[in-house]
VEXZATOR-521583 format. One line per field, with one value per residue: residue number from 1; residue in three letters; x, y, z of N, C-alpha, C in turn. Coordinates in steps of 0.05 Angstrom, whole numbers. Example, Ala and Ser with C-alpha at 12.3 -4.5 7.8 and 13.67 -1.06 7.14 Angstrom:
2
seq	(1 / 2)
type	(ALA / SER)
n_x	(264 / 257)
n_y	(-114 / -45)
n_z	(156 / 142)
ca_x	(246 / 273)
ca_y	(-90 / -21)
ca_z	(156 / 143)
c_x	(264 / 258)
c_y	(-66 / 1)
c_z	(156 / 157)
END
This chain:
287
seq	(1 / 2 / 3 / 4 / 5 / 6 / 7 / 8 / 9 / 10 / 11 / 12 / 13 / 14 / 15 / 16 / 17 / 18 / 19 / 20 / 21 / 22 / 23 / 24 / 25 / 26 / 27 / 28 / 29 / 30 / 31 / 32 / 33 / 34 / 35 / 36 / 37 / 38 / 39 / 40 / 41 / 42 / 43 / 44 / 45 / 46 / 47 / 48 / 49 / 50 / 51 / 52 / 53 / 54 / 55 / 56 / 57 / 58 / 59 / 60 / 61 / 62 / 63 / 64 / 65 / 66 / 67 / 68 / 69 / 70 / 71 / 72 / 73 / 74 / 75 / 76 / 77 / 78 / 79 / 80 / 81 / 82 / 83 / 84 / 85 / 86 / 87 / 88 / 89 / 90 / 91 / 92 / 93 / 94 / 95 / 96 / 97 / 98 / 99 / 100 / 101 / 102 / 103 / 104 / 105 / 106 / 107 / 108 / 109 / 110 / 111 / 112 / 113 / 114 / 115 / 116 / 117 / 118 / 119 / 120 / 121 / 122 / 123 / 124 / 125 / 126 / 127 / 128 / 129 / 130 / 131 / 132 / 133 / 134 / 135 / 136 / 137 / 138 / 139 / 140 / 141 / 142 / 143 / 144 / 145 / 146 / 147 / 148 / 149 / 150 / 151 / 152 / 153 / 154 / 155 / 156 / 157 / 158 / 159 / 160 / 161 / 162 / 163 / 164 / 165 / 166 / 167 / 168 / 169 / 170 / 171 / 172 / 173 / 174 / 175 / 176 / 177 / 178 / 179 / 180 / 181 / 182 / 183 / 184 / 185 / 186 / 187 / 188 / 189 / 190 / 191 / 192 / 193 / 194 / 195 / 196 / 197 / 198 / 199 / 200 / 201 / 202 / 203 / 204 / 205 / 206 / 207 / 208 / 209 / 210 / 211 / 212 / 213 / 214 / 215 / 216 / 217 / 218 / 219 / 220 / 221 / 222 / 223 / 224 / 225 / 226 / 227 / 228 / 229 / 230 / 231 / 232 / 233 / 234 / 235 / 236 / 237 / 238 / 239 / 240 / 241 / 242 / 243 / 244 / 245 / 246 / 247 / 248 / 249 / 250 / 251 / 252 / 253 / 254 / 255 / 256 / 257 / 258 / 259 / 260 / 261 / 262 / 263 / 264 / 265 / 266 / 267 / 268 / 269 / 270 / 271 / 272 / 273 / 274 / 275 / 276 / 277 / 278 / 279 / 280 / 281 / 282 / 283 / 284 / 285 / 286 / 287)
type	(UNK / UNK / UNK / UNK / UNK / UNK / UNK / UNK / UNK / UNK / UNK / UNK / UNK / UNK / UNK / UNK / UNK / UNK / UNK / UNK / UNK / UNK / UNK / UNK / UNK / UNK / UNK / UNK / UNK / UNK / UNK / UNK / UNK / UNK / UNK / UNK / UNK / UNK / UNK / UNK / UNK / UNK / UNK / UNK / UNK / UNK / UNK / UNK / UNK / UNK / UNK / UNK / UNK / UNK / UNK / UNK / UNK / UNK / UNK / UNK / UNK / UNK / UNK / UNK / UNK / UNK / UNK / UNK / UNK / UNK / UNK / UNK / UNK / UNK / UNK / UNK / UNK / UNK / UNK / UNK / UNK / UNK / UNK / UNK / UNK / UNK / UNK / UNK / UNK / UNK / UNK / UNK / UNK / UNK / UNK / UNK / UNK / UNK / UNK / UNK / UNK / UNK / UNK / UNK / UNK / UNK / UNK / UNK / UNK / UNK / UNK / UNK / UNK / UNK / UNK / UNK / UNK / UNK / UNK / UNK / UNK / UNK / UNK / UNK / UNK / UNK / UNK / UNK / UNK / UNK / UNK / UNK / UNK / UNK / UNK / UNK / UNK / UNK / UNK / UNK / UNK / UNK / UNK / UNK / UNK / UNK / UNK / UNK / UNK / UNK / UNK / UNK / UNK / UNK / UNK / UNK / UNK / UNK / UNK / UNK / UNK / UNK / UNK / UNK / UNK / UNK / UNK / UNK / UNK / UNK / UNK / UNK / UNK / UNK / UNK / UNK / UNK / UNK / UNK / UNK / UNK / UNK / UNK / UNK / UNK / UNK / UNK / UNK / UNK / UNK / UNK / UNK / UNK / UNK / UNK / UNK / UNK / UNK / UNK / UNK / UNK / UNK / UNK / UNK / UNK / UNK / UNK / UNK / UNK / UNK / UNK / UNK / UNK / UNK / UNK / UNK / UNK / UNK / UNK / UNK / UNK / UNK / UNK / UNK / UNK / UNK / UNK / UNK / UNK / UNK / UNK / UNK / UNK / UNK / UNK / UNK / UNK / UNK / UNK / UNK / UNK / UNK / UNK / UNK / UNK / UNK / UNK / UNK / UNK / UNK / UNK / UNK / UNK / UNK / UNK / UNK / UNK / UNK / UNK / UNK / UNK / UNK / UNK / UNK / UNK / UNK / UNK / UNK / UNK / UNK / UNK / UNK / UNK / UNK / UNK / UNK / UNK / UNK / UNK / UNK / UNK / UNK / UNK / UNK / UNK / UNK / UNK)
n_x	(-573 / -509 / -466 / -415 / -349 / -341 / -314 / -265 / -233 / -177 / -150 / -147 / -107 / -48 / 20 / 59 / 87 / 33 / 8 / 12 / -7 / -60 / -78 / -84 / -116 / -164 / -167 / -198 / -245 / -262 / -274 / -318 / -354 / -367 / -381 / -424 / -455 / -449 / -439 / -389 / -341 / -297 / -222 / -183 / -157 / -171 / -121 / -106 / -134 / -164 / -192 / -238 / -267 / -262 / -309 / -342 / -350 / -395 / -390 / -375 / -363 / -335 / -300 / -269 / -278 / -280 / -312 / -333 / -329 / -363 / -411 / -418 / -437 / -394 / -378 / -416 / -481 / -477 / -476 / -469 / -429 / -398 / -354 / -292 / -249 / -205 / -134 / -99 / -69 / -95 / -151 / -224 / -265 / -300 / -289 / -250 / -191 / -156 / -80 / -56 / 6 / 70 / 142 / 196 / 225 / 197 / 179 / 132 / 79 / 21 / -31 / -47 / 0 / 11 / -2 / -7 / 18 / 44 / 6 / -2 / -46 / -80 / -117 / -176 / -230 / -220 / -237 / -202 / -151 / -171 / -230 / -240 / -193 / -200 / -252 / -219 / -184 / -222 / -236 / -192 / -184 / -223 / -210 / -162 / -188 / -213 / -273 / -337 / -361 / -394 / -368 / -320 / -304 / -297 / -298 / -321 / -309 / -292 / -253 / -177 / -129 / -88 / -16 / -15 / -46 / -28 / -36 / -26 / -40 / -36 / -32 / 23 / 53 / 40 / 67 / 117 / 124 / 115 / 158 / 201 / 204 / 178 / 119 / 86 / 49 / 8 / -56 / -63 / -93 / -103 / -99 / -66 / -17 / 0 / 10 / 46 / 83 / 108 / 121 / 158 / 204 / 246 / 216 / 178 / 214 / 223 / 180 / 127 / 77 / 20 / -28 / -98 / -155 / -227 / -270 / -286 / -335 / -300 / -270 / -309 / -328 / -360 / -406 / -430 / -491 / -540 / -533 / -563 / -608 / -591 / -533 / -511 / -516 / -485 / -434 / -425 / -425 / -386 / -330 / -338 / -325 / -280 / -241 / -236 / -215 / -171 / -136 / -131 / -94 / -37 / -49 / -82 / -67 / -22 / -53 / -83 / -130 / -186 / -237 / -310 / -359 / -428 / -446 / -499 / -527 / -526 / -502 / -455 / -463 / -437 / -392 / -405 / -433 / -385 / -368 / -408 / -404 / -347 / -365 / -413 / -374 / -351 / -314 / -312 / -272 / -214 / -157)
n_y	(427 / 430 / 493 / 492 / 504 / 459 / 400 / 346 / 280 / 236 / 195 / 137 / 99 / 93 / 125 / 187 / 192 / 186 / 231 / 259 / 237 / 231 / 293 / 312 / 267 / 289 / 342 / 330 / 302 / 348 / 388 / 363 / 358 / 415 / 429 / 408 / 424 / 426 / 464 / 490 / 468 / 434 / 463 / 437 / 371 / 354 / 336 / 327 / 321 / 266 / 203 / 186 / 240 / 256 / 219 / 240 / 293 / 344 / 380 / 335 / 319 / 283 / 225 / 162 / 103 / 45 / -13 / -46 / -3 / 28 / 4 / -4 / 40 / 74 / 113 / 146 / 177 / 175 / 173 / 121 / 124 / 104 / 46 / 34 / 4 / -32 / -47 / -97 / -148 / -199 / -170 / -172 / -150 / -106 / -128 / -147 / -177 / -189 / -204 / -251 / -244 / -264 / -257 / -257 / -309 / -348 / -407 / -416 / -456 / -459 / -424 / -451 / -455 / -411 / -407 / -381 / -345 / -283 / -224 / -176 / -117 / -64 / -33 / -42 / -42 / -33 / -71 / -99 / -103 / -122 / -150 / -183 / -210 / -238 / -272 / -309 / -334 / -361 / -402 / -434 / -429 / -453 / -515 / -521 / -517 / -551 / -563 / -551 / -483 / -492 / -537 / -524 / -507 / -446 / -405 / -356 / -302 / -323 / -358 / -364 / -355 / -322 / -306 / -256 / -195 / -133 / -65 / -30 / 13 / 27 / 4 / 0 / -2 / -46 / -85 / -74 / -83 / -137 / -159 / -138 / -169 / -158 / -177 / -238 / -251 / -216 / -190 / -160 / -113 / -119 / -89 / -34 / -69 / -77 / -19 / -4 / -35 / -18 / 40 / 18 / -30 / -55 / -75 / -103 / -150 / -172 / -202 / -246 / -278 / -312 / -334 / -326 / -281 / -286 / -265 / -195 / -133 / -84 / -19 / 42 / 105 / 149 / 204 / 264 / 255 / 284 / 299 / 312 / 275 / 280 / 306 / 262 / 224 / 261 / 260 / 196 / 211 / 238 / 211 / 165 / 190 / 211 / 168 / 145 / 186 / 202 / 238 / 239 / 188 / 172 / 189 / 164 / 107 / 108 / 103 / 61 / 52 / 26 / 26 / 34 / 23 / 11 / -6 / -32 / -15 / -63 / -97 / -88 / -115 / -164 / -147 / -151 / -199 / -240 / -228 / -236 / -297 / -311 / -299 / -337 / -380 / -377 / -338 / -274 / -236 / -212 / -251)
n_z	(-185 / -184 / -151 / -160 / -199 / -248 / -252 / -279 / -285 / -294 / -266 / -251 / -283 / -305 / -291 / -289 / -332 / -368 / -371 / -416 / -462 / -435 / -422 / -483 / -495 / -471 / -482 / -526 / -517 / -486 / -527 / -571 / -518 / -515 / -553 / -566 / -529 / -473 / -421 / -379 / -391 / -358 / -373 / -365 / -334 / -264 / -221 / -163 / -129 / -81 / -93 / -67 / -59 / -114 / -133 / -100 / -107 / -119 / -172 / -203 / -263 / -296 / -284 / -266 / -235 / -194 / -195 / -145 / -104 / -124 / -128 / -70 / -58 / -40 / -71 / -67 / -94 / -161 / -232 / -280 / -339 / -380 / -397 / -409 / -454 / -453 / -497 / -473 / -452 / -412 / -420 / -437 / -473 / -446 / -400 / -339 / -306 / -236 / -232 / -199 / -167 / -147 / -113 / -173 / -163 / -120 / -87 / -96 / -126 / -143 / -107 / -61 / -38 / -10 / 34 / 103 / 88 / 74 / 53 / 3 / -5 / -44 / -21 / 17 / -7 / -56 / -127 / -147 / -128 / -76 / -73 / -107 / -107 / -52 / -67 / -93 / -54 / -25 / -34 / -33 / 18 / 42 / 29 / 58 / 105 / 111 / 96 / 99 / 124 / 167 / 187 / 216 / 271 / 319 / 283 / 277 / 259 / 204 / 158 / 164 / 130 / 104 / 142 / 151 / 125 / 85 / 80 / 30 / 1 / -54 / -122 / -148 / -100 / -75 / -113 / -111 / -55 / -54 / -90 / -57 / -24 / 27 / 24 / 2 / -39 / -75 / -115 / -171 / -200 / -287 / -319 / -303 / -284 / -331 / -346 / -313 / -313 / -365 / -351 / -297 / -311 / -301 / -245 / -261 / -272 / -229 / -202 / -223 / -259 / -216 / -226 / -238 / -231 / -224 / -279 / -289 / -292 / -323 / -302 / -293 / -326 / -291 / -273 / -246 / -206 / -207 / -258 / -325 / -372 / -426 / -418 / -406 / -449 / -479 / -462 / -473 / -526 / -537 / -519 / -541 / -593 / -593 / -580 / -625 / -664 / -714 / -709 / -657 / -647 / -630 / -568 / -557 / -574 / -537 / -484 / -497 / -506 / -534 / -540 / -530 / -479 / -457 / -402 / -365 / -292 / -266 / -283 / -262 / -210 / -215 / -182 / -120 / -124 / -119 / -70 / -41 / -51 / -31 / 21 / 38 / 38 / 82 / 81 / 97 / 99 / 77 / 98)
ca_x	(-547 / -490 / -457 / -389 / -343 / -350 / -291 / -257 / -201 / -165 / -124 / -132 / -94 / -22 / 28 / 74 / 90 / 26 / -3 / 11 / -30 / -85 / -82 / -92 / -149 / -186 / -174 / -207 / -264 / -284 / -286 / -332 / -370 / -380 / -386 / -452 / -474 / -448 / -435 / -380 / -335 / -266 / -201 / -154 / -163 / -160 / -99 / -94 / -159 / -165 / -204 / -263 / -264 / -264 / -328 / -372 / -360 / -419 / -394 / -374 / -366 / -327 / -278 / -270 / -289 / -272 / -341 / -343 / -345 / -396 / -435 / -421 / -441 / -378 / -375 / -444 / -495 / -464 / -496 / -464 / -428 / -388 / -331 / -269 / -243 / -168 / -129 / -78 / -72 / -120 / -175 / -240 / -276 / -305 / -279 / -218 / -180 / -132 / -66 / -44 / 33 / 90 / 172 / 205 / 244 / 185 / 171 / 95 / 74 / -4 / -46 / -45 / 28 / 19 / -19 / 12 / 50 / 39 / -3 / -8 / -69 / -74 / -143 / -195 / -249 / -207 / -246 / -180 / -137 / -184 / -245 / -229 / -175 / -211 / -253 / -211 / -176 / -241 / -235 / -164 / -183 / -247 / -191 / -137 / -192 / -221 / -298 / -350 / -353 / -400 / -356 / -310 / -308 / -286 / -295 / -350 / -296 / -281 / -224 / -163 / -112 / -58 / -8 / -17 / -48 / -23 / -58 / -12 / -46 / -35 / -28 / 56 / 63 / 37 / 81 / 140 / 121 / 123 / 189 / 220 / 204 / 161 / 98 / 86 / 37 / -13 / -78 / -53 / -109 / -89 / -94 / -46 / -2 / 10 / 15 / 66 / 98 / 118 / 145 / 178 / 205 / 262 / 203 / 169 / 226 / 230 / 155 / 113 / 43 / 11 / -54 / -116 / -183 / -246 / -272 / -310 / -334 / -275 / -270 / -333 / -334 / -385 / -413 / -452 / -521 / -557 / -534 / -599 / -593 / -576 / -510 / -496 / -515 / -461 / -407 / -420 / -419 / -354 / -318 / -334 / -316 / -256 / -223 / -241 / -207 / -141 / -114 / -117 / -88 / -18 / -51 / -109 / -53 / -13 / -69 / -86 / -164 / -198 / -272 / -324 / -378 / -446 / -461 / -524 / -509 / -539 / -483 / -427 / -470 / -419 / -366 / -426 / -428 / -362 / -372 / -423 / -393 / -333 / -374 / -419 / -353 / -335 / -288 / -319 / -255 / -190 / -145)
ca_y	(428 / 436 / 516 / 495 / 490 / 436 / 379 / 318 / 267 / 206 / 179 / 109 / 88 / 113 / 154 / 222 / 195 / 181 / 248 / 279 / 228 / 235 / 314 / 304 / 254 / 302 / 366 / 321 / 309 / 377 / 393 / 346 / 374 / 440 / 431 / 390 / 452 / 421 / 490 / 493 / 425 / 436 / 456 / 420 / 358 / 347 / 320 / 336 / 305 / 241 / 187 / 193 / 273 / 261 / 209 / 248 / 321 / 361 / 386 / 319 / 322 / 258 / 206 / 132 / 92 / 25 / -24 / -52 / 19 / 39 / -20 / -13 / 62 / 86 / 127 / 163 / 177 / 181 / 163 / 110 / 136 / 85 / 34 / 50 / -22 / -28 / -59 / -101 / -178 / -214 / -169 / -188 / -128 / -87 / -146 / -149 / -201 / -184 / -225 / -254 / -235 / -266 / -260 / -279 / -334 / -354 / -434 / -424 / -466 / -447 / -398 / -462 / -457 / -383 / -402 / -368 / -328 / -247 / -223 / -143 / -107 / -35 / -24 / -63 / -18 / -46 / -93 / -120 / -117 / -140 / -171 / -210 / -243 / -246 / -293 / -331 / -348 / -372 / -434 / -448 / -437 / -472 / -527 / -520 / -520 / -586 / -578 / -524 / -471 / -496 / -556 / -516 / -493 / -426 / -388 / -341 / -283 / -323 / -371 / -348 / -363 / -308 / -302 / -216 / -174 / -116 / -49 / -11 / 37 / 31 / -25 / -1 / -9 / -78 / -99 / -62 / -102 / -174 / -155 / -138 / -196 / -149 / -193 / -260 / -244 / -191 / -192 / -134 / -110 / -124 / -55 / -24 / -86 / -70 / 6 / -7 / -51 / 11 / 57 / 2 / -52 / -79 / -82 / -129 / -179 / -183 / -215 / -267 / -283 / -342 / -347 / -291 / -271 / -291 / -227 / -170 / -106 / -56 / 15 / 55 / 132 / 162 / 232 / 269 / 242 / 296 / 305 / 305 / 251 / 298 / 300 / 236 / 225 / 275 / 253 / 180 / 208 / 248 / 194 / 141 / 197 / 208 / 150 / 136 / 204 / 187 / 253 / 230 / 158 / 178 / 188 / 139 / 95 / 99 / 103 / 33 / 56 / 3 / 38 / 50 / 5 / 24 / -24 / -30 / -21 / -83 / -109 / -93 / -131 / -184 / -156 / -152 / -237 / -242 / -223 / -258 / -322 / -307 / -299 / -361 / -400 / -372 / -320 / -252 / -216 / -225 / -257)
ca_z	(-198 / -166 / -166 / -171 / -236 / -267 / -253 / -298 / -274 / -300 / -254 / -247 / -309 / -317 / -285 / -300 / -370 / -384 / -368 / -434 / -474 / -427 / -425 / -506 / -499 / -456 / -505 / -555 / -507 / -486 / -552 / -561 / -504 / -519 / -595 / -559 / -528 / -452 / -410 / -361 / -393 / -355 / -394 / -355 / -314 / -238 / -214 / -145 / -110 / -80 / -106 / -55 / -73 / -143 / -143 / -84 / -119 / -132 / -196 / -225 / -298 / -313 / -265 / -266 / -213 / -192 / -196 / -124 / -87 / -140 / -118 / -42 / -47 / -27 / -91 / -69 / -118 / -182 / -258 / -299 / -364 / -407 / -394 / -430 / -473 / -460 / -507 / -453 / -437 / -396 / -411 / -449 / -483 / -418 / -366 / -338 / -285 / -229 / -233 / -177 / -172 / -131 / -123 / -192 / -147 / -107 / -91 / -98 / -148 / -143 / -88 / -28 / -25 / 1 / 63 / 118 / 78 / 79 / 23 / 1 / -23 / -39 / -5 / 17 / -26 / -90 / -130 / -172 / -105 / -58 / -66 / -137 / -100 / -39 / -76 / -100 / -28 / -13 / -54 / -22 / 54 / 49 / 32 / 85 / 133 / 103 / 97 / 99 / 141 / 194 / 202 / 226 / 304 / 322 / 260 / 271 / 246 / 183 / 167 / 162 / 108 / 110 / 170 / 154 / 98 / 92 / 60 / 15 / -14 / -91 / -139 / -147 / -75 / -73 / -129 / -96 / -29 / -58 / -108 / -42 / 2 / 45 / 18 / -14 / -53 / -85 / -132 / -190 / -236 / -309 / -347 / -275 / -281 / -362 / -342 / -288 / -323 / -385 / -331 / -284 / -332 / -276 / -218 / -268 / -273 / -199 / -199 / -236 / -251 / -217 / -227 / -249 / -216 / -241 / -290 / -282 / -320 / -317 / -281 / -314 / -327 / -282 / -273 / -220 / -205 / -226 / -295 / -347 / -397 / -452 / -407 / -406 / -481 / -496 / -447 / -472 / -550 / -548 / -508 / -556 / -620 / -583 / -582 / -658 / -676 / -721 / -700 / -627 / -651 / -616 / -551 / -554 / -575 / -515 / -465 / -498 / -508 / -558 / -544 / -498 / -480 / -437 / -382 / -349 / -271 / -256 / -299 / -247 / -194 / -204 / -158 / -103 / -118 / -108 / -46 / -25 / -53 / -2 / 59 / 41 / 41 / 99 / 77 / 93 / 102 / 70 / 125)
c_x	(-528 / -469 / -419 / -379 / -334 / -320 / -284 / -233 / -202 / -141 / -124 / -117 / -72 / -12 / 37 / 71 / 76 / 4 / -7 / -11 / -52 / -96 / -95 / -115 / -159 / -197 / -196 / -233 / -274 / -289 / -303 / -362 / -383 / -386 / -432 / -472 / -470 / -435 / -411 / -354 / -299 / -244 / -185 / -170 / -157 / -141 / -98 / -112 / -158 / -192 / -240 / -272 / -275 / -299 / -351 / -364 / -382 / -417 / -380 / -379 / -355 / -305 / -296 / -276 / -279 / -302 / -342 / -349 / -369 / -419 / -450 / -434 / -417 / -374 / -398 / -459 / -486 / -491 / -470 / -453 / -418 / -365 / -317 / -261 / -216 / -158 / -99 / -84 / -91 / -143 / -188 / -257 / -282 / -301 / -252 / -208 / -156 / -112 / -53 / -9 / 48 / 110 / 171 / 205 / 218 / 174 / 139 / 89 / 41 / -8 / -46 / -26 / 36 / 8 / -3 / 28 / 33 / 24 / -11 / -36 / -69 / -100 / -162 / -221 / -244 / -224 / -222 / -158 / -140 / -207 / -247 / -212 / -181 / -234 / -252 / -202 / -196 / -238 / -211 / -171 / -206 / -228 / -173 / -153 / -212 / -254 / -301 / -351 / -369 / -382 / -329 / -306 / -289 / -283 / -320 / -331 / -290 / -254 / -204 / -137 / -80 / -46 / -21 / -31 / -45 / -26 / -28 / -14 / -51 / -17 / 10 / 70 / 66 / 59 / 109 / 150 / 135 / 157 / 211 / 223 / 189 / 131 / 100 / 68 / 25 / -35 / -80 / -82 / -89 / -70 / -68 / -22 / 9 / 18 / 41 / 85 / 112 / 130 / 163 / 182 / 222 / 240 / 189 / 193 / 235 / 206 / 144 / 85 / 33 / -10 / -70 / -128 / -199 / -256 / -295 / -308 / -321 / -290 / -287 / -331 / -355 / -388 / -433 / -481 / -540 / -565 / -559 / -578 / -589 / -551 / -494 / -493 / -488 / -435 / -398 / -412 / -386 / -337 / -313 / -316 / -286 / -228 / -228 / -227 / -172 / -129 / -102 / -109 / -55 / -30 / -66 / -89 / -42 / -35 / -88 / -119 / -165 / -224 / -285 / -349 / -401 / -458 / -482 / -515 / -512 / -517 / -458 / -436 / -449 / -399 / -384 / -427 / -408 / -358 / -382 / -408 / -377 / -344 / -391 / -401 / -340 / -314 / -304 / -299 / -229 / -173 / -128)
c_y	(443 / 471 / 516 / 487 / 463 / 415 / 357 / 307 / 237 / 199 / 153 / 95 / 100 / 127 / 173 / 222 / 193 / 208 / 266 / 276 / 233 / 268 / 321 / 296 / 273 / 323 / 355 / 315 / 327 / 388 / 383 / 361 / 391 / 449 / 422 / 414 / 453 / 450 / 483 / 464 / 451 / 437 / 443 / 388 / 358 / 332 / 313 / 330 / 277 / 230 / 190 / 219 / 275 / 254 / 230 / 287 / 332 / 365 / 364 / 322 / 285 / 244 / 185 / 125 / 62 / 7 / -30 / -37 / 29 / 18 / -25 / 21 / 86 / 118 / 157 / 163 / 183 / 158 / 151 / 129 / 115 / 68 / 27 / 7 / -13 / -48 / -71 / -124 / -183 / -187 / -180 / -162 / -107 / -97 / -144 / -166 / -187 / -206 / -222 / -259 / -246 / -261 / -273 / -311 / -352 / -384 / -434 / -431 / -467 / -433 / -423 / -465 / -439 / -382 / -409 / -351 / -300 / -238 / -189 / -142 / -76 / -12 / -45 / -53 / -25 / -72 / -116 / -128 / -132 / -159 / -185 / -227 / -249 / -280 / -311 / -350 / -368 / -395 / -447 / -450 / -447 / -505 / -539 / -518 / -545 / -591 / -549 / -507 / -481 / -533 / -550 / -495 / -471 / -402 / -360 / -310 / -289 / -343 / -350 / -364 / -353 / -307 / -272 / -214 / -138 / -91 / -36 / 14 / 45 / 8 / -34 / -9 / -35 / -86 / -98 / -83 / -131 / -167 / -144 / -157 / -180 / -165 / -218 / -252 / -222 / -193 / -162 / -130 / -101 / -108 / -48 / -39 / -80 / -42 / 13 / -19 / -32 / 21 / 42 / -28 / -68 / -82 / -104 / -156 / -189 / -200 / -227 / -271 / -312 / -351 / -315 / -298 / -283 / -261 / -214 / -145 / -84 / -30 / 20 / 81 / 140 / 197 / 237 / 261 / 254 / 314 / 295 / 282 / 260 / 300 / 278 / 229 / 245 / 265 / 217 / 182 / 217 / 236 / 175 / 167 / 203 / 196 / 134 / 161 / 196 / 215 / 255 / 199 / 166 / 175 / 164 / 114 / 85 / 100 / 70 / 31 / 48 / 16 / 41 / 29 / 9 / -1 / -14 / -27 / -48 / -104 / -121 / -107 / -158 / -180 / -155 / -193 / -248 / -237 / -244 / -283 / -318 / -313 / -326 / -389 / -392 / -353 / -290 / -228 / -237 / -228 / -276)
c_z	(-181 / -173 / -175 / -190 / -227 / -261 / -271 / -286 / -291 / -287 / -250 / -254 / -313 / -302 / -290 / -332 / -382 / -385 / -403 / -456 / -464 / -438 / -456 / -513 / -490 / -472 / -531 / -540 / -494 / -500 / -561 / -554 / -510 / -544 / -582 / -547 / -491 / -440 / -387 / -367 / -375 / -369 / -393 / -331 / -283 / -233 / -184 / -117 / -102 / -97 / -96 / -67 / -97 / -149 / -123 / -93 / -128 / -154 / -209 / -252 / -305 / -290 / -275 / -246 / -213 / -190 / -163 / -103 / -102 / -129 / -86 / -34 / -42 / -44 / -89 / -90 / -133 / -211 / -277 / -332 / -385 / -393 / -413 / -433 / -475 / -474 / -499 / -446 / -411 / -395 / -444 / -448 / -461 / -395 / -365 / -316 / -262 / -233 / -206 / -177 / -146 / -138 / -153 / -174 / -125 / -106 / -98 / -129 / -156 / -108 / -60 / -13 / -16 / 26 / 79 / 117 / 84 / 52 / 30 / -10 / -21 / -25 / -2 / 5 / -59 / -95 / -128 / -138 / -78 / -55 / -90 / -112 / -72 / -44 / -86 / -81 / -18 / -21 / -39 / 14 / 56 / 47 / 58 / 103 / 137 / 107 / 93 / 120 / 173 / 206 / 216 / 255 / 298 / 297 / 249 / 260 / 219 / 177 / 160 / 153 / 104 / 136 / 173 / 131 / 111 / 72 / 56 / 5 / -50 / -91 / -146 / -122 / -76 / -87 / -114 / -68 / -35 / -75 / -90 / -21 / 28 / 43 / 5 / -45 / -56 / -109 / -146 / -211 / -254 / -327 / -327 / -277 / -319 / -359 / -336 / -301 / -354 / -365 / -313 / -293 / -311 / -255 / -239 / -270 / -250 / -195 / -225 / -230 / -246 / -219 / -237 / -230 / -229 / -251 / -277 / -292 / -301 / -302 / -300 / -302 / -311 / -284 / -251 / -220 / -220 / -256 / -308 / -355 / -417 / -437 / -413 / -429 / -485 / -492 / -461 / -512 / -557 / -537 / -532 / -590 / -614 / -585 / -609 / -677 / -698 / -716 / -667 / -629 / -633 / -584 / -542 / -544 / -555 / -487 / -472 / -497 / -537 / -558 / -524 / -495 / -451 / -424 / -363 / -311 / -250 / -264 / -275 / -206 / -191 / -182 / -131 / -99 / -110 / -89 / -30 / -31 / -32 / 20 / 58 / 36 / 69 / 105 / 74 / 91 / 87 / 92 / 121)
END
């Protein structure tokens, strides 16, 4: 067990304005906590860590995670806790879709009319911004290059579909990018794209959605590896009582939490297929 205090973060979901609801939810889960008998629960959340930081902390208590670094490792050893059920278009109880987003004004009338064009992503580590719509490209440049991949000479790097992609950093960037004519496109996860879309209501009417992702089970709560399972049991009971509280219905409310739901981690093996599908089309990299 690790000797340092104890940490909690929510940052993937929401920015400044939506700090206050979170701050709220959280009071309502360390209470919770330490009603449970959990030693050391944090009073305040982390703000101020990166994303890496947050998941490979020794004293992990609670962060989100995105499924395809949890899958690739990147996350380090960490233990499964619950995935949070947002209640926000295109998702489907603990799945969710990126939407693929161009200019309002933009001629593309589906995803083959973007080849060549410039396409954002805000990491290549992102399921929702990179490898969802990674394979979906695959389906379009296995197309445009008119067969399978070994009928194609010269491609031992992969075809290649975009003129550029270009890493942004975060899901507002991207949007920012294409709504300025710096990109064509971008692949927005759903919940981020409904988020974004509350605090920047004119950047949404500069862009349009043209297509989704195929799904996959949402960002999941984790905790440090070597939390007992009386840990986890607690973290996964006062989460779910949490967001069933009607005195946190104000915050819950705007944080758009419908429930909590415990996936197996064998579960989020899909964004791992998605992968592979890509590369056995030929498309191991987005390009």
């Amino acid at each position: 067990m690790a000797s340092a205090k104890s940490i909690a973060a929510y940052t993937m979901y929401g920015g400044e304005a939506m700090r206050p609801a979170i701050r709220a939810f959280w009071g309502g889960v360390a209470a919770r906590l330490k009603d449970a008998g959990l030693k050391d629960v944090p009073a305040r959340l982390t703000w101020d860590k990166s994303e890496l930081e947050l998941w490979r902390a020794p004293s992990l208590l609670l962060a989100q995670t995105c499924g395809f670094p949890l899958m690739k490792g990147v996350t380090g050893p960490v233990r499964l806790v619950a995935t949070p059920i947002y209640d926000v278009p295109y998702t489907d109880g603990a799945s969710y879709v990126s939407l693929v987003i161009v200019a309002r004004n933009s001629d593309a009338a589906s995803l083959m009319d973007l080849r060549g064009r410039v396409a954002a992503i805000n990491k290549p580590t992102s399921h929702s911004g990179c490898n969802a719509f990674r394979r979906l490209v695959a389906d379009y440049a296995v197309q445009a290059d008119g067969g399978p991949a070994e009928d194609v000479p010269g491609r031992a790097g992969g075809r290649q579909f975009f003129a550029a992609v270009k890493e942004t950093g975060h899901h507002l960037k991207s949007l920012r990018a294409v709504a300025a004519g710096r990109a064509d496109v971008a692949a927005i996860d759903c919940v981020s794209f409904h988020f974004i879309g509350q605090e920047h209501p004119r950047l949404m009417e500069k862009v349009r959605i043209l297509t989704t992702t195929l799904p996959a089970p949402g960002l999941p709560f984790i905790t440090a590896h070597w939390r007992s399972d009386d840990e986890v049991t607690a973290l996964r009971a006062a989460l779910a009582d949490a967001v069933g509280d009607p005195a946190l219905r104000p915050a819950i409310s705007k944080m758009r939490l419908k429930g909590m739901q415990v996936l197996l981690p064998a579960v989020y093996g899909r964004t791992l297929e998605m992968e592979r599908a890509a590369e056995d089309l030929g498309y191991p990299k987005l390009q």
